[in-house]
N, C-alpha and C positions, 0 to 999 in steps of 0.2 A: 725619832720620828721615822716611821717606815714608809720606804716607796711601795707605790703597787706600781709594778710591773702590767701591762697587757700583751707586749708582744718583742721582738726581737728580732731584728732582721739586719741582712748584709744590705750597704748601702753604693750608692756610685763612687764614691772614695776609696771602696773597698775593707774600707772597718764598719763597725756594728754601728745600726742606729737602734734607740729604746723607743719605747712607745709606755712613757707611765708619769705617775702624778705624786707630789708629795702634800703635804696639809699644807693651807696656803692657795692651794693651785684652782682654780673653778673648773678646767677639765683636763684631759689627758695633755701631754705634748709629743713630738716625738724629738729625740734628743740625738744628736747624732756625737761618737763620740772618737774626738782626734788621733792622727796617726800615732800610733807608740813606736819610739824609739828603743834601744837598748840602753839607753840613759834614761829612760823616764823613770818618775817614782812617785805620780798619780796618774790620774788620768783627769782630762779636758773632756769634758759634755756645753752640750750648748743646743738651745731651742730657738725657733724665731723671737722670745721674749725674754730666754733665762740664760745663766751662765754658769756651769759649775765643774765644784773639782773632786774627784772622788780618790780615795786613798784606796791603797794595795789591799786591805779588807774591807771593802765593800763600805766606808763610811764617807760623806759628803758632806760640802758646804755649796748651797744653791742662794744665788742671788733675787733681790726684787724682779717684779716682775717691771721691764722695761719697754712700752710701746711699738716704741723704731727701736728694740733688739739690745740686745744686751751683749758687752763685748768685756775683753780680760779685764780690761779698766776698772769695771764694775766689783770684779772679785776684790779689788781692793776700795772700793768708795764706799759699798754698798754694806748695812750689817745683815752679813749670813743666814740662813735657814739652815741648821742642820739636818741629814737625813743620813737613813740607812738602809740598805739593800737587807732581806732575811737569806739566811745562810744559805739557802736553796737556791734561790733567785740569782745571789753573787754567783754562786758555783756554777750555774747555769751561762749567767753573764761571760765569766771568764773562758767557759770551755767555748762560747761561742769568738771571741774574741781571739781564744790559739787559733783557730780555724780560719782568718784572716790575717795571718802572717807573711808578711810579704815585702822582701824589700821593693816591688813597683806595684803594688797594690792598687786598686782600681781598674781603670779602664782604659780603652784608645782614645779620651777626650783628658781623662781625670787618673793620674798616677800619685801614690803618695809613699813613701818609706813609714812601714808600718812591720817593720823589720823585730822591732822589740816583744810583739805581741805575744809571742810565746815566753820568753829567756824572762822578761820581769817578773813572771807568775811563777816559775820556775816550772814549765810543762815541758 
């Protein structure tokens, strides 16, 4: 199942947030997606109603849609949506993602260790 992407952008955390929808969805969301450590070996998205885990090529598992917000718990209560990023859109994803590498990422309000964001991709 493939995501559409609409847009991509740096967020107050300092890592990327998505702006897109997979089958399932009635409209876009925008997804903001957690600190990478140099330990990580996915990645963490999350929308006001969704929750999901995206693997190192670009493939997903997205939760129900939940009212009051969707949290990890869910990854595991919930049965999965798969999806996936097109090769382009990942490649895209990613290089946006080296470009917020930072171990104090964000801002003077919001700092996060987002230190892994390049070295997992191997960039």
């Amino acid at each position: 199942m493939k995501a559409e992407i609409k847009s991509i952008n740096k967020n107050i955390m300092g890592t990327i947030s998505i702006i897109m929808r997979i089958k399932g969805m009635r409209k876009d969301q925008e997804f903001i997606i957690y600190p990478i450590t140099k330990q990580s070996n996915s990645l963490k998205i999350q929308s006001s109603t969704r929750m999901g885990t995206v693997n190192l090529e670009g493939k997903g598992l997205m939760t129900k849609s939940h009212a009051n917000g969707a949290y990890f718990h869910h990854l595991n209560m919930d049965e999965l949506t798969p999806f996936a990023f097109t090769p382009n859109d990942w490649n895209q994803i990613v290089e946006y993602i080296g470009l917020t590498e930072s171990k104090n990422a964000g801002n003077s309000v919001i700092t996060s260790d987002n230190s892994g964001a390049k070295s997992i991709f191997n960039l």
